[in-house]
N, C-alpha and C positions, 0 to 999 in steps of 0.2 A: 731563439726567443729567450731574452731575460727569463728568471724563474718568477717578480713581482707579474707580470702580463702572462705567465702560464696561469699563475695563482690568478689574478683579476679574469682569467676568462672561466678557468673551471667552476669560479664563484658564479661568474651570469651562469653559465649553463646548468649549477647545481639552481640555482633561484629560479632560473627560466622553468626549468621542469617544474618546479613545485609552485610555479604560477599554473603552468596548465595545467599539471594536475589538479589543483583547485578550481581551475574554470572548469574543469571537467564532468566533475562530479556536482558542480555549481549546474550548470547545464542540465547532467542526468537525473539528476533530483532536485527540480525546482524546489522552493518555498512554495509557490502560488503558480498552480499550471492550470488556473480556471480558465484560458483561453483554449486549450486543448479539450479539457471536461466540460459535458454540458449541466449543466443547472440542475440540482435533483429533481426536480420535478420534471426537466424534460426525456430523462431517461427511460429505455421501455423494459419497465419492473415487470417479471413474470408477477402474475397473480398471488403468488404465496407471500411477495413483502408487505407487509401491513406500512397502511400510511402513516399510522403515527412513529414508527420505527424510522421512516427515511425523510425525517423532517431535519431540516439542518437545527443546531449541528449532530452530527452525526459518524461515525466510522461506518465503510463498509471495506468490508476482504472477498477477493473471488478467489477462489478455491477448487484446487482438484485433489479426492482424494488416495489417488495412485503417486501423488508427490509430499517425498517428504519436506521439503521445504515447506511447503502447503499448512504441514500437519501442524508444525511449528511455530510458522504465522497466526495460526486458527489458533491453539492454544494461548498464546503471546495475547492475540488482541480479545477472546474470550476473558481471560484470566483480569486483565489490563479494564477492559469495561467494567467486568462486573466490582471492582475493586475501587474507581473511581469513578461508577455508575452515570459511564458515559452509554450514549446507544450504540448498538454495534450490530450492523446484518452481515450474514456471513454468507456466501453467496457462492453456488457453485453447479457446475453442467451435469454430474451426477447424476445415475438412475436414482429413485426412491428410494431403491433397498440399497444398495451402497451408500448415498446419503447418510440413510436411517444408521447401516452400520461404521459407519466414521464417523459420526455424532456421540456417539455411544460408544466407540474404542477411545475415541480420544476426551470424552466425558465432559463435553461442551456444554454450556447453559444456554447458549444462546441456539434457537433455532438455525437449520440450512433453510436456507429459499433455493428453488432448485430452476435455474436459467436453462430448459434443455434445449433450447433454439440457439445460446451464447448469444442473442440480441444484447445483452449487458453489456458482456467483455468487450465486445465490438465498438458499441458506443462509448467506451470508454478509451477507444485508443489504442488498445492493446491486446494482443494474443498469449500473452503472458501470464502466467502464475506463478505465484499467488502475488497478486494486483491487490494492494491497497489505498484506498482514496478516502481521505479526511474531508467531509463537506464542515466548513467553519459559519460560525454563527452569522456572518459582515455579508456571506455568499461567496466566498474565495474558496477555492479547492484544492487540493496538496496532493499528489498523485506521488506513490511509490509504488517499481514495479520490482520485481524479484527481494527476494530475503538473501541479502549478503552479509548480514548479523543482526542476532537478536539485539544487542544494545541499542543498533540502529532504530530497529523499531519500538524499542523501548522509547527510545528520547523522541525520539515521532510523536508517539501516542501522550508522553508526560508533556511535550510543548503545545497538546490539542486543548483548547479551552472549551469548556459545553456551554 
């Protein structure tokens, strides 16, 4: 095989990957995956989320606190709210008292609401932590599951408009 048609194929192949890898991540992290999420208000909010807290727009994070990725999210979008005083419920399956003490280790402002059935996480798709969902003002939703970098959710939360 000439070396110009070695070069012209390793080109597709180096291009083809970095197509699909784009579709990929295109795919695993929609923009807008409010066909998957339902509507905040159809959600079944344990008791402890206050209505006016999960009025769009809104952030919520579900949380466990035996993960540190978790811990890191919570801090991230804690920090992130109260800085651009966006609303933020932080949500997680947690007894009381671990709750209470990861609230207080990791020096949160914002309340846990404590899901101990997981009816949240479930309706949202996902068995995953730490599960974060942008509800936007228009009623579109933005679903990110796992923390594969804090920049990531940094630029999440900086492209969230209230």
């Amino acid at each position: 095989m000439p070396d110009a048609h070695r070069f012209a194929l390793s080109a597709l192949l180096v291009l083809g990957s970095a197509v699909l890898a784009g579709l990929a991540v295109a795919v695993s992290t929609p923009r807008y995956a409010g066909a998957r999420i339902p509507a905040a208000g159809e959600l079944p909010w344990p008791p402890g989320a206050a209505a006016a807290e999960r009025r769009p727009p809104f952030v919520l994070l579900y949380v466990d606190s035996h993960c540190a990725h978790c811990s890191r999210a919570a801090i991230l979008v804690d920090s992130v709210a109260a800085a651009r005083g966006l609303r933020a419920v932080i949500v997680t399956r947690d007894t009381p008292e671990d709750a209470s003490a990861y609230r207080a280790r990791l020096a949160l402002r914002r309340p846990l609401v404590l899901d101990s059935s997981a009816a949240l996480l479930h309706a949202l798709g996902t068995r995953s932590v730490p599960t974060l969902v942008l509800f936007h003002a228009d009623g579109a939703r933005q679903l990110v599951v796992g923390l594969t970098s804090e920049a990531r959710y940094r630029d999440t939360l900086a492209g969230f408009e209230r």
